[in-house]
GUKE-291822 format. One record per atom (N, C-alpha, C): z, x, y; residue in one letter; residue number from 1. Coordinates in steps of 0.2 Angstrom, whole numbers, plus 5000, padded with zeros to 4 digits. Atoms other than C-alpha are relative to their C-alpha. Example, Ala and Ser with C-alpha at 12.3 -4.5 7.8 and 13.67 -1.06 7.14 Angstrom:
// residues 2
{Z = 5000 X = 5004 Y = 4994 resn = A resi = 1}
{Z = 5039 X = 5062 Y = 4978 resn = A resi = 1}
{Z = 5000 X = 5004 Y = 5006 resn = A resi = 1}
{Z = 4999 X = 4996 Y = 4994 resn = S resi = 2}
{Z = 5036 X = 5068 Y = 4995 resn = S resi = 2}
{Z = 5003 X = 4996 Y = 5005 resn = S resi = 2}
//
This chain:
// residues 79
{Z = 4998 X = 5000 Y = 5007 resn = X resi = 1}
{Z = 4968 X = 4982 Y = 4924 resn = X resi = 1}
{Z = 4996 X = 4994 Y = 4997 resn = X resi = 1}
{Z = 5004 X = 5005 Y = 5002 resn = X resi = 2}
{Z = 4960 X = 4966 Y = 4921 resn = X resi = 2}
{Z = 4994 X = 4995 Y = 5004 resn = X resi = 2}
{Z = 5008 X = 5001 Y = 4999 resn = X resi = 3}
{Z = 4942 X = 4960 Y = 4926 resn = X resi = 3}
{Z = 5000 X = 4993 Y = 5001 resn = X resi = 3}
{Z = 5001 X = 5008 Y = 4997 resn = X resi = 4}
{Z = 4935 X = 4945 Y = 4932 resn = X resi = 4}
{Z = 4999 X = 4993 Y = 4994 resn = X resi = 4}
{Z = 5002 X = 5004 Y = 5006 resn = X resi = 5}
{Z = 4932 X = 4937 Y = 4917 resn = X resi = 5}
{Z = 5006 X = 4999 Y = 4997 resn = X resi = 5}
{Z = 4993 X = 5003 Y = 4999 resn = X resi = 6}
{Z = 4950 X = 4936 Y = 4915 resn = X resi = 6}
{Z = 5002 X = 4996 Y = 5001 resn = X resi = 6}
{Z = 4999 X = 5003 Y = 4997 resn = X resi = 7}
{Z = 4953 X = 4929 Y = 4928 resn = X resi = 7}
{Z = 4997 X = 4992 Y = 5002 resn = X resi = 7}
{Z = 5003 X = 5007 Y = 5002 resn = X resi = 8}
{Z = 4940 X = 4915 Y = 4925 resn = X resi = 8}
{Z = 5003 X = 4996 Y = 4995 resn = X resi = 8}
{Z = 4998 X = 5003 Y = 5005 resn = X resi = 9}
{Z = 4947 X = 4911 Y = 4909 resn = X resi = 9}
{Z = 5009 X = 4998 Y = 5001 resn = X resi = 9}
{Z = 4993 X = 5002 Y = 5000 resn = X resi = 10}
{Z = 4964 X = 4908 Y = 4914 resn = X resi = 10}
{Z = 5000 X = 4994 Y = 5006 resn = X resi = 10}
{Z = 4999 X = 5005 Y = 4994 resn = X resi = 11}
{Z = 4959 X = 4900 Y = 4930 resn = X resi = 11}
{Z = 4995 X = 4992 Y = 4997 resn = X resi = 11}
{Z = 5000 X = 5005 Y = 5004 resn = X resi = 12}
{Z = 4949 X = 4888 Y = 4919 resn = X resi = 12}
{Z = 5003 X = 4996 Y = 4995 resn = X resi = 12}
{Z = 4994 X = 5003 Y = 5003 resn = X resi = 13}
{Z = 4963 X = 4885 Y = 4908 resn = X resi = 13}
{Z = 5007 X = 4996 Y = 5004 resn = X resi = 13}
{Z = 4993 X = 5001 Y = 4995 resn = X resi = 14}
{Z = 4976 X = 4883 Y = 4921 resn = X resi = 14}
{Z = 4998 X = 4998 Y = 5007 resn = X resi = 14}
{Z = 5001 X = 4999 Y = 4992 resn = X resi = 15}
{Z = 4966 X = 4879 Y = 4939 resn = X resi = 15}
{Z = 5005 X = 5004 Y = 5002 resn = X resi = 15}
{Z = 4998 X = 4996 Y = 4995 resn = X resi = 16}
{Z = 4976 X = 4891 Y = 4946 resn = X resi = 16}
{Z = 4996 X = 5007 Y = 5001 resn = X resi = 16}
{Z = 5006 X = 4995 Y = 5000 resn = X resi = 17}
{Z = 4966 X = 4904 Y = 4955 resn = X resi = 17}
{Z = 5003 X = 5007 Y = 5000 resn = X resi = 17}
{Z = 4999 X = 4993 Y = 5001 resn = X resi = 18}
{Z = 4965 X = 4923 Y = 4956 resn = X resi = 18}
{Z = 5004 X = 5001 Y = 5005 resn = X resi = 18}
{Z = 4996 X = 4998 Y = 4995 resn = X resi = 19}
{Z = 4975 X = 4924 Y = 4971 resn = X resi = 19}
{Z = 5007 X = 4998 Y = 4998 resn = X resi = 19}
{Z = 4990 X = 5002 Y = 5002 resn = X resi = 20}
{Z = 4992 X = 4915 Y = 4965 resn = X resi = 20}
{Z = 4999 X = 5003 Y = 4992 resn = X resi = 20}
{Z = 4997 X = 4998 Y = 5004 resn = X resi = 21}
{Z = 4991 X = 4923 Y = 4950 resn = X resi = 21}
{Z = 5002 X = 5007 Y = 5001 resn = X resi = 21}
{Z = 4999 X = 4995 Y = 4996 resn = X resi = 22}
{Z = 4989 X = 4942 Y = 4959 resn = X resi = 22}
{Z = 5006 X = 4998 Y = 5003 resn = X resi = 22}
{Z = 4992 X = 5002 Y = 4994 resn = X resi = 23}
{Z = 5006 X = 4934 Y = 4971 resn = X resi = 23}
{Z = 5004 X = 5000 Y = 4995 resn = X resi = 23}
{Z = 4994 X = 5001 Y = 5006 resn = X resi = 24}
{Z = 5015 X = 4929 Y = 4954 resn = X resi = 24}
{Z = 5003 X = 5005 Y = 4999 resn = X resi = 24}
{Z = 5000 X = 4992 Y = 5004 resn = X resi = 25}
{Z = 5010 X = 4945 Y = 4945 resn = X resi = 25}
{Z = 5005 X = 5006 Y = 5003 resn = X resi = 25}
{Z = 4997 X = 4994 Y = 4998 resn = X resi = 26}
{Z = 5019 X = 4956 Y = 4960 resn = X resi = 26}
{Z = 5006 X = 4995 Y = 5000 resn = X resi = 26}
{Z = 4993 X = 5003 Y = 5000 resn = X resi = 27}
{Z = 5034 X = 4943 Y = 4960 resn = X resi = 27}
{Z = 5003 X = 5001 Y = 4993 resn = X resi = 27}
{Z = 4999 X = 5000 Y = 5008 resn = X resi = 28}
{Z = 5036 X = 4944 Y = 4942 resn = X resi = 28}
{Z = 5002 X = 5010 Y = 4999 resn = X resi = 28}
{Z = 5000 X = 4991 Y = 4999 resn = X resi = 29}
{Z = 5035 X = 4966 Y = 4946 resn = X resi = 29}
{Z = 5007 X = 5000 Y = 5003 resn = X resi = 29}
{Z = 4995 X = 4999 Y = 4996 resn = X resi = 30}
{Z = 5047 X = 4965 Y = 4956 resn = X resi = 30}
{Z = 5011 X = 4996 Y = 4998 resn = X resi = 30}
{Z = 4994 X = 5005 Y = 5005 resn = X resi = 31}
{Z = 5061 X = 4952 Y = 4945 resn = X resi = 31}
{Z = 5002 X = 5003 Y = 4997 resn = X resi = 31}
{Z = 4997 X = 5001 Y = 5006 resn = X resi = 32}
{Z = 5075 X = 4955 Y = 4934 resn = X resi = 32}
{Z = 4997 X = 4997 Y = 4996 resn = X resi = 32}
{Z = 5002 X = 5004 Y = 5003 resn = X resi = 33}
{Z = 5067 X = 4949 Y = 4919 resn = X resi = 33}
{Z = 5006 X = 4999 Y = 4994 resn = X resi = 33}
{Z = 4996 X = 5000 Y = 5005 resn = X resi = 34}
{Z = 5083 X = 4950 Y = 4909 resn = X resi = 34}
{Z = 5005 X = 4995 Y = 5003 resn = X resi = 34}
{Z = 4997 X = 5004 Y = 4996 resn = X resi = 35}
{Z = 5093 X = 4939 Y = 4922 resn = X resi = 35}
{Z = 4998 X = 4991 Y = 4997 resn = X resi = 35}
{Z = 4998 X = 5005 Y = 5002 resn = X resi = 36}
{Z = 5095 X = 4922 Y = 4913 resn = X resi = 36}
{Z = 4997 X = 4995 Y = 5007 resn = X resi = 36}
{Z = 5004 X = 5003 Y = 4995 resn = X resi = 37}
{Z = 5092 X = 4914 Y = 4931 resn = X resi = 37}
{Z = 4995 X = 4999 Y = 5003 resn = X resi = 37}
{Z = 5007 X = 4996 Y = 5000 resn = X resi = 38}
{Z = 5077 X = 4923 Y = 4936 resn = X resi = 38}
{Z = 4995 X = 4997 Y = 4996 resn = X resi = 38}
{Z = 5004 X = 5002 Y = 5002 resn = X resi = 39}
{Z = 5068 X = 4919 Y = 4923 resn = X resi = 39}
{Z = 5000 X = 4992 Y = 5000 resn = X resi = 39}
{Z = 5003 X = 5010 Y = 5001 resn = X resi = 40}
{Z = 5071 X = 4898 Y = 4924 resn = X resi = 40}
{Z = 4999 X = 5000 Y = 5005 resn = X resi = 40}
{Z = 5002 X = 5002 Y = 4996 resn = X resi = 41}
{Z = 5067 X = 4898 Y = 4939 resn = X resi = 41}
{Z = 4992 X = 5002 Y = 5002 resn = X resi = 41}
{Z = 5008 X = 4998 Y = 5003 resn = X resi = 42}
{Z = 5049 X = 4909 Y = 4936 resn = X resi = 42}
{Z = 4997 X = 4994 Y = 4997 resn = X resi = 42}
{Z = 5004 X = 5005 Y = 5006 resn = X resi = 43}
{Z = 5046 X = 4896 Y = 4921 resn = X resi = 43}
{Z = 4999 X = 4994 Y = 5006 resn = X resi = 43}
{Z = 5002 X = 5004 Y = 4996 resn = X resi = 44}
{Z = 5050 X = 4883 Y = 4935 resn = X resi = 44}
{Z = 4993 X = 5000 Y = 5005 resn = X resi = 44}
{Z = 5006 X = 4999 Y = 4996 resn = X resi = 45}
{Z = 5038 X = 4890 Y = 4947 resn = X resi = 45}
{Z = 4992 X = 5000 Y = 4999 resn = X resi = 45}
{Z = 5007 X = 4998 Y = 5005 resn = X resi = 46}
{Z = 5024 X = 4893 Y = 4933 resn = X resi = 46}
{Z = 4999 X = 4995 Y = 5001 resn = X resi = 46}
{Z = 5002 X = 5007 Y = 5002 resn = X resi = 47}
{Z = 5026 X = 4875 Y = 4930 resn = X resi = 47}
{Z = 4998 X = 4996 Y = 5004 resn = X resi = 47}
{Z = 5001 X = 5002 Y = 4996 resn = X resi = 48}
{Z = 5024 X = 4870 Y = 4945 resn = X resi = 48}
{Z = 4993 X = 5000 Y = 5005 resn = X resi = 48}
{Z = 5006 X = 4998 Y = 4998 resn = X resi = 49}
{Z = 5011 X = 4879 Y = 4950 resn = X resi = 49}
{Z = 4992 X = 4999 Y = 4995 resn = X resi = 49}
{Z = 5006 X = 5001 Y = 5006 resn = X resi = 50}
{Z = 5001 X = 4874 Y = 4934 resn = X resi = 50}
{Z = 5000 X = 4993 Y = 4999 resn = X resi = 50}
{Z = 4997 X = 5005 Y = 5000 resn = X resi = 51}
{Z = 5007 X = 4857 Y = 4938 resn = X resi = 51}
{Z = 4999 X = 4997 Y = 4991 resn = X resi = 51}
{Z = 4996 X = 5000 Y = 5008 resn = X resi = 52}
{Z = 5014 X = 4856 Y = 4919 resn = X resi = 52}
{Z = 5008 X = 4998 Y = 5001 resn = X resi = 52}
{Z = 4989 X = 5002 Y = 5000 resn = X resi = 53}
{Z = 5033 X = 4848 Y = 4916 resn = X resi = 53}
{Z = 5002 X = 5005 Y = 4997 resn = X resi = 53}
{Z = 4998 X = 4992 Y = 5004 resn = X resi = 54}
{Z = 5041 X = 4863 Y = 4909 resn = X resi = 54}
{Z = 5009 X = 4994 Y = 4998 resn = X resi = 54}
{Z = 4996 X = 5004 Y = 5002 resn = X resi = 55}
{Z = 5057 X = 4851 Y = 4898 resn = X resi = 55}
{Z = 5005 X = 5007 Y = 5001 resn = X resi = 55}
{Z = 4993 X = 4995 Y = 5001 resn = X resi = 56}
{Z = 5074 X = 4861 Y = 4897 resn = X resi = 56}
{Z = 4999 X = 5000 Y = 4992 resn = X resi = 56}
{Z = 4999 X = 5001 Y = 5007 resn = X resi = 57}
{Z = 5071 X = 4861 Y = 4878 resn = X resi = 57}
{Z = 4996 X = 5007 Y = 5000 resn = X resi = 57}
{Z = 5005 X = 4995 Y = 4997 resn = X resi = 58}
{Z = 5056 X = 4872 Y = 4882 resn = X resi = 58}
{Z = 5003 X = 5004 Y = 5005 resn = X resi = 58}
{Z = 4999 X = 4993 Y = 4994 resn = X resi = 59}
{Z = 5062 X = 4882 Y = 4895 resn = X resi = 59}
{Z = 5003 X = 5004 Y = 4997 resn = X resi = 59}
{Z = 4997 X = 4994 Y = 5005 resn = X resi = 60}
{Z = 5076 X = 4890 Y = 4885 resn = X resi = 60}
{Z = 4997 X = 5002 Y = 4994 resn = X resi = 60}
{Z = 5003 X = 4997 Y = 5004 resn = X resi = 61}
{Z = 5064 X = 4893 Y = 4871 resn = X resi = 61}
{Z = 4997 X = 5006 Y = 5005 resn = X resi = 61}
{Z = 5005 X = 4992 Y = 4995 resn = X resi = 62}
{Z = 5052 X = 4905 Y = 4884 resn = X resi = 62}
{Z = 5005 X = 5004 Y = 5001 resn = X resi = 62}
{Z = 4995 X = 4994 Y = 4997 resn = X resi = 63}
{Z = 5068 X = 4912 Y = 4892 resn = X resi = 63}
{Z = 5003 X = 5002 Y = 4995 resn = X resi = 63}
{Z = 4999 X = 4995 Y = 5006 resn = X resi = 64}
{Z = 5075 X = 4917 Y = 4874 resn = X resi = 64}
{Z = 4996 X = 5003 Y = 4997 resn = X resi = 64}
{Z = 5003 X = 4996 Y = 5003 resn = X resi = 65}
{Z = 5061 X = 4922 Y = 4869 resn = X resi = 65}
{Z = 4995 X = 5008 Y = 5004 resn = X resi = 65}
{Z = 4998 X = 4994 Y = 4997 resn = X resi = 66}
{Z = 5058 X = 4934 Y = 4884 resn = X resi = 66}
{Z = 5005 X = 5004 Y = 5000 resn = X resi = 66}
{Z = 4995 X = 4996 Y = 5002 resn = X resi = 67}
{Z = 5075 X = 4939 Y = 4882 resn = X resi = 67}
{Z = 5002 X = 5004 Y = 4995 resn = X resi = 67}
{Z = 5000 X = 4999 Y = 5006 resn = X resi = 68}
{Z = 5073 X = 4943 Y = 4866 resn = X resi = 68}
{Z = 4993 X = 5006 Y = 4997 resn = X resi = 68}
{Z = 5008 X = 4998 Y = 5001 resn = X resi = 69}
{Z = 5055 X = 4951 Y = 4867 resn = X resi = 69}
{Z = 4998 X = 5000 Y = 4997 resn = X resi = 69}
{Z = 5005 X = 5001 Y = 5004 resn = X resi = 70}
{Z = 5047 X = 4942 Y = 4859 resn = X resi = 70}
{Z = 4994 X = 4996 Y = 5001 resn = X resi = 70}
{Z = 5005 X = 4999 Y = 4997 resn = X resi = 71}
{Z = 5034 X = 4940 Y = 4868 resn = X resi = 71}
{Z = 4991 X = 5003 Y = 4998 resn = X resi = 71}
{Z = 5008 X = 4996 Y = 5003 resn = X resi = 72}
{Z = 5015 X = 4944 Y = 4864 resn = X resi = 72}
{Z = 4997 X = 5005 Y = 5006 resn = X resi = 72}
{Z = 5002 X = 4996 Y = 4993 resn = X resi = 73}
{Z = 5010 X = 4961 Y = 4871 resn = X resi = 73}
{Z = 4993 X = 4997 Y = 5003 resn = X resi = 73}
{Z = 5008 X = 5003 Y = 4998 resn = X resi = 74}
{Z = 4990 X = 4955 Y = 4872 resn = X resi = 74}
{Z = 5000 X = 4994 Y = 5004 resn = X resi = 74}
{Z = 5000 X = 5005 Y = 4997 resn = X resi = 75}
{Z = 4990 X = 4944 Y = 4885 resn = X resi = 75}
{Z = 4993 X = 4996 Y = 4999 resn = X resi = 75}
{Z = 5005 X = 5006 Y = 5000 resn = X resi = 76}
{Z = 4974 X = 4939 Y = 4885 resn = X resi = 76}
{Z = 4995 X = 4999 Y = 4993 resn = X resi = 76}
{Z = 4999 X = 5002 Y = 5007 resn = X resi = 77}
{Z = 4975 X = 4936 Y = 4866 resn = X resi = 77}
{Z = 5001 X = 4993 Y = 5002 resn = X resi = 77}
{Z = 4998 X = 5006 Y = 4999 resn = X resi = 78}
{Z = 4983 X = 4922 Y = 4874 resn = X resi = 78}
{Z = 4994 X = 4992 Y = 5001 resn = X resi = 78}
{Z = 5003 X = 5005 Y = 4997 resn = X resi = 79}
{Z = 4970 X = 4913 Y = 4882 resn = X resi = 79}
{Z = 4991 X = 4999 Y = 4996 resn = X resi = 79}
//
């Protein structure tokens, strides 16, 4: 689905490599994404894995705004 030049540009924004995003990506497949806890715990583990402070102020903005889908479908619009 997405090509390597993807995956450079994310891994140059975020150090994190092609492999822990492929592991996220199936933990993320596999998750209730509507579950309230789930997801703070996901933002947790992003954050940590992209060594980023993720604040409580910011968390519940992401996870309302997954909850709410509002969300951009173009991901790699994102990057």
């Amino acid at each position: 689905m997405f090509g390597d030049s993807f995956f450079q540009k994310v891994e140059k924004k975020t150090n994190v490599n092609k492999d822990t995003i492929i592991s996220l990506a199936s933990k993320l497949q596999k998750s209730d994404m509507k579950d309230e806890k789930v997801l703070k715990d996901l933002v947790q583990e992003i954050g940590a894995i992209t060594g980023k402070e993720v604040s409580n102020e910011k968390q519940e903005k992401i996870v309302n705004a997954i909850l709410k889908d509002n969300v951009p479908k173009d991901i790699d619009k994102m990057f």
